[in-house]
ZAROPA-909483 format. One record per residue (C-alpha): residue number from 0; residue in one letter; x, y, z. Coordinates in Angstrom, 2 decimals. Example, Ala and Ser with C-alpha at 12.3 -4.5 7.8 and 13.67 -1.06 7.14 Angstrom:
! ZAROPA-909483
REC; 0; A; 12.30; -4.50; 7.80
REC; 1; S; 13.67; -1.06; 7.14
This chain:
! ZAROPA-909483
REC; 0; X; 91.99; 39.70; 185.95
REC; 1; X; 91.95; 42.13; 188.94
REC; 2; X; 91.95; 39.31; 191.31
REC; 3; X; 95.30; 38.05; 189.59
REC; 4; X; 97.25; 41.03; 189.46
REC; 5; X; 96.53; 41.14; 192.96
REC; 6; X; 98.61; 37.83; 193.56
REC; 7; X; 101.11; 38.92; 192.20
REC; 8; X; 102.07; 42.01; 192.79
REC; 9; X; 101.12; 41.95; 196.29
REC; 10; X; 99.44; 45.24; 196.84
REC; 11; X; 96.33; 45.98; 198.11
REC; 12; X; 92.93; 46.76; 196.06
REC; 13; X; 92.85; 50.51; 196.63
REC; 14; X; 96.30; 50.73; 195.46
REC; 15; X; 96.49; 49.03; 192.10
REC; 16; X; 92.41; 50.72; 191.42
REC; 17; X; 93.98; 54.30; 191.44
REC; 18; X; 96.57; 52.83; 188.99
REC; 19; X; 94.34; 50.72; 186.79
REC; 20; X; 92.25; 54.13; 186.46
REC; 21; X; 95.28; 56.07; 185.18
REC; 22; X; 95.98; 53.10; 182.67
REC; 23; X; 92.32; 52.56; 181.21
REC; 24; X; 92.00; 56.40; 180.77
REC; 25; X; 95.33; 56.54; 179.04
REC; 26; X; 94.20; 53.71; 176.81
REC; 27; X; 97.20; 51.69; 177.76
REC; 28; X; 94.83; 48.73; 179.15
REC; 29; X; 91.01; 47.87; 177.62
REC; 30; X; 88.92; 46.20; 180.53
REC; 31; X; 86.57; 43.10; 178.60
REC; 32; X; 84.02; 40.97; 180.50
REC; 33; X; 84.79; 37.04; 180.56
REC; 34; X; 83.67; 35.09; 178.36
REC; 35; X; 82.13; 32.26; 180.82
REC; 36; X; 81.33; 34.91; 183.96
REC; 37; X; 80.14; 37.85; 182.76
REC; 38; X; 80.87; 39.34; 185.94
REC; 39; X; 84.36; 39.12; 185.40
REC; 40; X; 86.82; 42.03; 184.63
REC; 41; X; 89.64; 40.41; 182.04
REC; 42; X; 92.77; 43.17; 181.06
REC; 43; X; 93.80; 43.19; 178.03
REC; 44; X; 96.93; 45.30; 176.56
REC; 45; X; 96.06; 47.79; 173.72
REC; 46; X; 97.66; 47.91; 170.63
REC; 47; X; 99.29; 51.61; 172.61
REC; 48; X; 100.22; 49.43; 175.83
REC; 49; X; 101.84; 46.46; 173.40
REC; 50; X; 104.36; 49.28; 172.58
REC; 51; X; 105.30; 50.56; 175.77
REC; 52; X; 105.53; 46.71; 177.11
REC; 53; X; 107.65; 45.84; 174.19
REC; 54; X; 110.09; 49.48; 174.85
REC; 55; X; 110.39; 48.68; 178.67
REC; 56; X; 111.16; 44.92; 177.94
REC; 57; X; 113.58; 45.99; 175.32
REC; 58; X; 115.28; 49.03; 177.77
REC; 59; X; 115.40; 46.03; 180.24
REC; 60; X; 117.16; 43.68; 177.96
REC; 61; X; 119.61; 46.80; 177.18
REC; 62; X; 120.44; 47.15; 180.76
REC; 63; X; 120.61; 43.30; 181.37
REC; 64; X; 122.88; 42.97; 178.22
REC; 65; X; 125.06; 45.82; 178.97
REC; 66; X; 125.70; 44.50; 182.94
REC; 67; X; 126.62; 41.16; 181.38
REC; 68; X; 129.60; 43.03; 178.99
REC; 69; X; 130.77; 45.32; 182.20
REC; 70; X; 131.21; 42.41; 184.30
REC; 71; X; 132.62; 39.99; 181.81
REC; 72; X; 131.12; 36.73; 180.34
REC; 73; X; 134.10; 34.83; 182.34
REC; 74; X; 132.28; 36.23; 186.12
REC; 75; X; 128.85; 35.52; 184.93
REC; 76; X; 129.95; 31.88; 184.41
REC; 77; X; 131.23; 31.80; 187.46
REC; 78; X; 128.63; 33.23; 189.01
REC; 79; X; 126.04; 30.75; 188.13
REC; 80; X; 128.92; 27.76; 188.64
REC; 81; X; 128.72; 29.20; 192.12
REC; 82; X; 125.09; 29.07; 192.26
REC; 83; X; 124.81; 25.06; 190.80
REC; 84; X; 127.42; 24.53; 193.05
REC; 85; X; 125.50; 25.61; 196.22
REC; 86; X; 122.54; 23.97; 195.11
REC; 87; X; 124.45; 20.76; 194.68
REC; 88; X; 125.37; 20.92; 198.22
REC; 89; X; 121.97; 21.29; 198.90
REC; 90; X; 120.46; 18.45; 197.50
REC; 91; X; 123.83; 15.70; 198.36
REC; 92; X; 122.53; 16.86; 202.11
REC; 93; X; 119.17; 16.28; 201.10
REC; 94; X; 119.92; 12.67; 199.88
REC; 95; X; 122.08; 12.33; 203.04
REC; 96; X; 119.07; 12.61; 205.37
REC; 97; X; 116.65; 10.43; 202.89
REC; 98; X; 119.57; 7.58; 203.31
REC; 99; X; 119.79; 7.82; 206.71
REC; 100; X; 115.80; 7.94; 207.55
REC; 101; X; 115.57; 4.75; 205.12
REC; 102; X; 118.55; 2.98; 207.01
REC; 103; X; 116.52; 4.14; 210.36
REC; 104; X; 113.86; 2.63; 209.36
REC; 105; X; 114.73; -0.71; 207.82
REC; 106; X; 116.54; -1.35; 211.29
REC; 107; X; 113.66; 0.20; 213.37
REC; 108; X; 115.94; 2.69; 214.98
REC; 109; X; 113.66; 5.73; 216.44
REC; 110; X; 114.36; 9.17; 214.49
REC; 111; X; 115.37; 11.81; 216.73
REC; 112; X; 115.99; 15.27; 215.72
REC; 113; X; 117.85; 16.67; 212.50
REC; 114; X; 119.79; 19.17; 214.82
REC; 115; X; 121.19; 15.98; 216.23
REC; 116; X; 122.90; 14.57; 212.98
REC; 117; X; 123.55; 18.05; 211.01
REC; 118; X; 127.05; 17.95; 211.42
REC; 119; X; 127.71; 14.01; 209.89
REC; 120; X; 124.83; 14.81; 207.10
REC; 121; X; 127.02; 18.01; 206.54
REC; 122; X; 130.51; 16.05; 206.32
REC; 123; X; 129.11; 13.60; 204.29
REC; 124; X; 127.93; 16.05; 201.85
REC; 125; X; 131.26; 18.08; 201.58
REC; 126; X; 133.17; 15.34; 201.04
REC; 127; X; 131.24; 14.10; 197.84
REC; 128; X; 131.00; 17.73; 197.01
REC; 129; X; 134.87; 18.52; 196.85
REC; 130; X; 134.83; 15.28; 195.05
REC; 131; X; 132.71; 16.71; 192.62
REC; 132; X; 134.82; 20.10; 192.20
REC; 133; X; 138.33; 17.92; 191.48
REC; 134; X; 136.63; 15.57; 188.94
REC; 135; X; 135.69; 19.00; 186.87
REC; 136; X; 131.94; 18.62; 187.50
REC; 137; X; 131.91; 22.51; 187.45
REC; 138; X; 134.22; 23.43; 184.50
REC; 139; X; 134.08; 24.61; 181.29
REC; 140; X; 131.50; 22.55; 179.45
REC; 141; X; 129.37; 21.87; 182.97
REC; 142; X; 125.67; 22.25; 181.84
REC; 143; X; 126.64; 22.13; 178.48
REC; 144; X; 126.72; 18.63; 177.71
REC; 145; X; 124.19; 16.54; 179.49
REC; 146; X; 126.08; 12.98; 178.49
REC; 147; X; 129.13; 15.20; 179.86
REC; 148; X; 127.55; 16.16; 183.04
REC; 149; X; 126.10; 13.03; 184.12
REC; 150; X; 129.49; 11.15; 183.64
REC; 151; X; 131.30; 13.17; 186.05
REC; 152; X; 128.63; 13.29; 188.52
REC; 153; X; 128.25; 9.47; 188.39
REC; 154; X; 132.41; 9.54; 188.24
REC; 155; X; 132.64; 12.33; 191.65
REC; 156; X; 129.96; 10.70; 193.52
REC; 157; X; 131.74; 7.15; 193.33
REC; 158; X; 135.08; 8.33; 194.49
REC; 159; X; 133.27; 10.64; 197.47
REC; 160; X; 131.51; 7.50; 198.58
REC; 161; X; 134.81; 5.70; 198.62
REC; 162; X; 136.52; 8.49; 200.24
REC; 163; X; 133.82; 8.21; 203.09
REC; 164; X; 134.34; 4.79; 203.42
REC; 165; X; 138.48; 5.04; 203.57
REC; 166; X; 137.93; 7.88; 206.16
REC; 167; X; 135.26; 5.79; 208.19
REC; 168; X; 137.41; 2.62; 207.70
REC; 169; X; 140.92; 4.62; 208.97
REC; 170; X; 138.88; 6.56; 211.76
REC; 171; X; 136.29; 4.27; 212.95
REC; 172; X; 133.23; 6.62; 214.63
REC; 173; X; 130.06; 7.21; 214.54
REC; 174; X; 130.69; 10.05; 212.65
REC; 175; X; 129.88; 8.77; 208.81
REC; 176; X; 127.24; 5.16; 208.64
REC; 177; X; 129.41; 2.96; 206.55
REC; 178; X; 125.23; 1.14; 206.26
REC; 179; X; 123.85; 4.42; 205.15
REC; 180; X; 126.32; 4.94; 201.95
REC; 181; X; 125.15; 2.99; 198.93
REC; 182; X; 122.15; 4.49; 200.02
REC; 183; X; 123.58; 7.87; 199.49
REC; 184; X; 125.53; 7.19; 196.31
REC; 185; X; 122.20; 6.28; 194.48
REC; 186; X; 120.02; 8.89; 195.92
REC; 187; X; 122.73; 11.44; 195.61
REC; 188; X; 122.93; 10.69; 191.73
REC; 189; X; 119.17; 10.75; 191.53
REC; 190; X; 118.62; 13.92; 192.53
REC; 191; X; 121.84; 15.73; 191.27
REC; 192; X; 120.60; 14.12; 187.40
REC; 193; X; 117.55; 14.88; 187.99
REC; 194; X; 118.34; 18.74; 188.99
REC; 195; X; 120.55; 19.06; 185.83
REC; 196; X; 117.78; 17.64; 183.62
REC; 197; X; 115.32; 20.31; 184.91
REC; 198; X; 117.64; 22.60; 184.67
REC; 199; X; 118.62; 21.98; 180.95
REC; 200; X; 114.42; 21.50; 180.20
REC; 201; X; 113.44; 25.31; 181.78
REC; 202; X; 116.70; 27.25; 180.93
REC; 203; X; 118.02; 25.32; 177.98
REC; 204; X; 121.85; 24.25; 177.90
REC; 205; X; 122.48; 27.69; 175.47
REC; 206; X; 121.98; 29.76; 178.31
REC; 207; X; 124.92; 28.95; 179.71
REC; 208; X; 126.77; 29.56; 176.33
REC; 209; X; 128.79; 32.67; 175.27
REC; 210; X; 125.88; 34.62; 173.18
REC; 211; X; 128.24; 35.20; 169.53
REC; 212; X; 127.79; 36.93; 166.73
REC; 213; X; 129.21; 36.05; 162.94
REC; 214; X; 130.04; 38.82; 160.43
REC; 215; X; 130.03; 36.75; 157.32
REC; 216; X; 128.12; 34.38; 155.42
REC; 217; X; 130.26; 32.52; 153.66
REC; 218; X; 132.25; 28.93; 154.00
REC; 219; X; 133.32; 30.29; 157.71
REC; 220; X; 130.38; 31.16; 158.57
REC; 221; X; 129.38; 27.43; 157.94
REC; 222; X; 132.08; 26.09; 160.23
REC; 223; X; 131.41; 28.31; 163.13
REC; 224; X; 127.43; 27.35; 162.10
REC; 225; X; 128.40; 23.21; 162.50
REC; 226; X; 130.85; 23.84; 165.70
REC; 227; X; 128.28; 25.53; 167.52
REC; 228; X; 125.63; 23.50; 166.52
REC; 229; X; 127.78; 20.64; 168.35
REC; 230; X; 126.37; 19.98; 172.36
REC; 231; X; 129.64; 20.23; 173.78
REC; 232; X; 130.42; 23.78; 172.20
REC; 233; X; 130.71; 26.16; 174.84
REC; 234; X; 129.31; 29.20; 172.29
REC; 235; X; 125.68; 29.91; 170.49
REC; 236; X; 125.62; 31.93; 167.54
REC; 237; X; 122.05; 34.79; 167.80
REC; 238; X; 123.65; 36.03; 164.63
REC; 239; X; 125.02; 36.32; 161.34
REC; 240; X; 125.64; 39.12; 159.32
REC; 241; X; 126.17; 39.38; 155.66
REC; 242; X; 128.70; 42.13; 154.84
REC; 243; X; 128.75; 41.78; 151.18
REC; 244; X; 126.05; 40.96; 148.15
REC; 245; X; 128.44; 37.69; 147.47
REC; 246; X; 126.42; 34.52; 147.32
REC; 247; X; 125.46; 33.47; 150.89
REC; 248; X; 126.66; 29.73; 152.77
REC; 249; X; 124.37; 30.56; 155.11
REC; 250; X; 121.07; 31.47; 154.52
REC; 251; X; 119.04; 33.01; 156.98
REC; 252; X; 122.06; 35.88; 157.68
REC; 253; X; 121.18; 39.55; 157.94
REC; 254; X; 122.10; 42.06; 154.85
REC; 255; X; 124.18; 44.52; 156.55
REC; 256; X; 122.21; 47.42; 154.70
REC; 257; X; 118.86; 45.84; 156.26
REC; 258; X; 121.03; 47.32; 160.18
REC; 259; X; 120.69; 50.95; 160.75
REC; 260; X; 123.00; 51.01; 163.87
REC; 261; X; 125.09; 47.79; 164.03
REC; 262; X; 126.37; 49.01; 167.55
REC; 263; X; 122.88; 49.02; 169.07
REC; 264; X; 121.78; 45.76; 166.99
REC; 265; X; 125.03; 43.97; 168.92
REC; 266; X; 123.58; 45.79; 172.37
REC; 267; X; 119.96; 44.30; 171.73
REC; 268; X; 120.89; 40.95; 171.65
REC; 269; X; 122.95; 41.18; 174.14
REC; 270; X; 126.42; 39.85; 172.30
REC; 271; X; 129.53; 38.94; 174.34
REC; 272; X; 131.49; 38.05; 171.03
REC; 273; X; 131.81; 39.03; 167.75
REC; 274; X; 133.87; 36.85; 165.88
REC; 275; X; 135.01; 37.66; 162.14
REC; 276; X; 135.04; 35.38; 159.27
REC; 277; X; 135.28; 37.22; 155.79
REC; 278; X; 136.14; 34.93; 153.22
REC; 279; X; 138.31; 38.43; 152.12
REC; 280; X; 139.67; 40.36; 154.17
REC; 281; X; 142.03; 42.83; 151.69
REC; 282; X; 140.31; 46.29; 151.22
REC; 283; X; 137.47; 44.60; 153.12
REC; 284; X; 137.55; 45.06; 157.03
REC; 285; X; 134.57; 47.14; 158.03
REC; 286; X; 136.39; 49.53; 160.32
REC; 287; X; 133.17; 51.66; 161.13
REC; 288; X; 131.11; 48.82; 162.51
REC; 289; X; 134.38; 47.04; 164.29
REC; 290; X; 134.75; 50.73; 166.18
REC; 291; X; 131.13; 50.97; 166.89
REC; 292; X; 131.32; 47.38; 168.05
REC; 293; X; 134.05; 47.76; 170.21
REC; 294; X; 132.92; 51.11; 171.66
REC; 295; X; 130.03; 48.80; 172.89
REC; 296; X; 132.56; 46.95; 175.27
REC; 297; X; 131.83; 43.57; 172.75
REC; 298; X; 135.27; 41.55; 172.56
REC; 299; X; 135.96; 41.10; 168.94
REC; 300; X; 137.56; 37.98; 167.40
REC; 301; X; 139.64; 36.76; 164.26
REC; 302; X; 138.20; 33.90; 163.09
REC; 303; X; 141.51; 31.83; 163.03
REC; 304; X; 141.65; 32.90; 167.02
REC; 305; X; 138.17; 31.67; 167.23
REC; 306; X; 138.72; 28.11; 166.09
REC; 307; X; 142.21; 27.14; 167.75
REC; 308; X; 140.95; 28.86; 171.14
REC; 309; X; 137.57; 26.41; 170.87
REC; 310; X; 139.15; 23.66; 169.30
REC; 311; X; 142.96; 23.52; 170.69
REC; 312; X; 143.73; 23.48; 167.11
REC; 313; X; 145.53; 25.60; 164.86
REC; 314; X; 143.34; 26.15; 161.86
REC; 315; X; 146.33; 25.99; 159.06
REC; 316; X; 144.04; 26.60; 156.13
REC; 317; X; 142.78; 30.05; 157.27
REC; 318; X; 145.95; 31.63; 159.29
REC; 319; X; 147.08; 34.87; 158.06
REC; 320; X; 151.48; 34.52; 157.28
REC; 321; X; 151.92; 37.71; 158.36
């Protein structure tokens, strides 16, 4: 309705009327009553506006896709490992402050200000936070992996609450609440599983996977298929294309023929990899699509390259002698 556009776009009435107007005359938008209060004005896209909301999305998802090749998949990790980290912080300061208000409280101590215990809270968070870094909370497969994730955050928190209590036992102060600490090891793991489990439930643990796509369809197709499909894979396959009419391992892969521009196709879905994994590759390489591929700023792979850099193995039955 009106009234919700209004929320969330934030304009005024007058302003998104004169736009409205320009959309229901263009026959973009088709204005229906409700079906409970006739009085009410429902917006509905027409079959016209569907098309222009699917090209903008799409010229988005260009744009989005194309950022993420300039700036490399190895930043964007980073970027969003910088992110989780900073949000960790966060929440261990959080959890901090809940241990200390319970402690407060079971010994009927009166709670003054937070200004006045910012800098301990603070301390005590960095500690179990640089814990957190060395154990490899943050590395390769962070995210990935749930079972992984949780077992180094159970693993970092435990050593940062023993390196508060070596520092509070070597440097006795007031500065860290040797009382408050168990506390703070069970709220801080509370909150940090519980952030990674909403995490993985809204964005899904692929989307902090390296977005690949297959050319082939045969037995190596299947392999990259069963390693990606395994949690702890740090790559998710949008894509497999068939390059030949031979009979198809996997299934549900594209026919070449069926892709007009194989360049743009790669662009659309927004492809940091292309990895390939002909079962022939003599008098078989599709040079065109590798150059359109590559004009596209897409790193492309061997197959045998593939496997030993995602395995640490080297892949004896598929390396090429020469």
């Amino acid at each position: 309705t009106v009234g919700h556009l209004l929320s969330i776009v934030k304009v005024t009435k007058q302003s998104i009327s004169r736009v409205l107007k320009d959309l229901l005359e263009q026959g973009y938008v088709e204005q229906k009553s409700g079906a409970r209060d006739r009085r009410e004005r429902r917006l509905e896209l027409t079959d016209k506006g569907q098309k222009l909301e699917q090209e903008l999305t799409g010229r988005q998802m260009q744009r989005f896709a194309r950022s993420y090749r300039e700036t490399g998949a190895d930043a964007v990790d980073g970027f969003r490992k910088v992110l989780l980290g900073l949000l960790d912080l966060g929440l261990l300061v959080l959890a901090s402050e809940l241990a200390w208000q319970l402690r407060a409280g079971q010994i009927g101590m009166d709670l003054a200000q937070f200004g006045t215990r910012w800098v301990p809270l603070l301390g005590t968070a960095t500690v179990i936070w640089l814990a957190m870094i060395a154990v490899g909370v943050y590395g390769p497969n962070a995210l990935r992996s749930l079972r992984f994730a949780g077992a180094r955050v159970l693993v970092a928190i435990s050593l940062g609450i023993i390196a508060l209590a070596v520092i509070d036992f070597v440097v006795p102060s007031d500065f860290f609440w040797r009382s408050t600490l168990l506390y703070t090891m069970g709220l801080a793991i509370l909150v940090l599983v519980a952030d990674r489990l909403l995490l993985n439930s809204f964005l899904g643990s692929s989307a902090f996977r390296r977005r690949v796509m297959v050319l082939g369809a045969g037995d190596r197709a299947q392999r990259l298929r069963e390693l990606g499909d395994k949690p702890e894979t740090g790559f998710a396959i949008v894509a497999y294309i068939a390059m030949s009419d031979d009979a198809r391992v996997v299934e549900e892969a594209i026919p070449r023929s069926a892709i007009h521009d194989l360049g743009r196709f790669v662009e659309n879905l927004g492809v940091s990899e292309v990895v390939l994994a002909l079962q022939e590759r003599r008098n078989a390489l599709p040079l065109k699509d590798l150059l359109r591929i590559k004009t596209k700023g897409v790193h492309v792979n061997d197959f045998s390259s593939f496997i030993e850099r995602e395995t640490g193995r080297v892949d004896l039955d598929t390396i090429n002698p020469s």
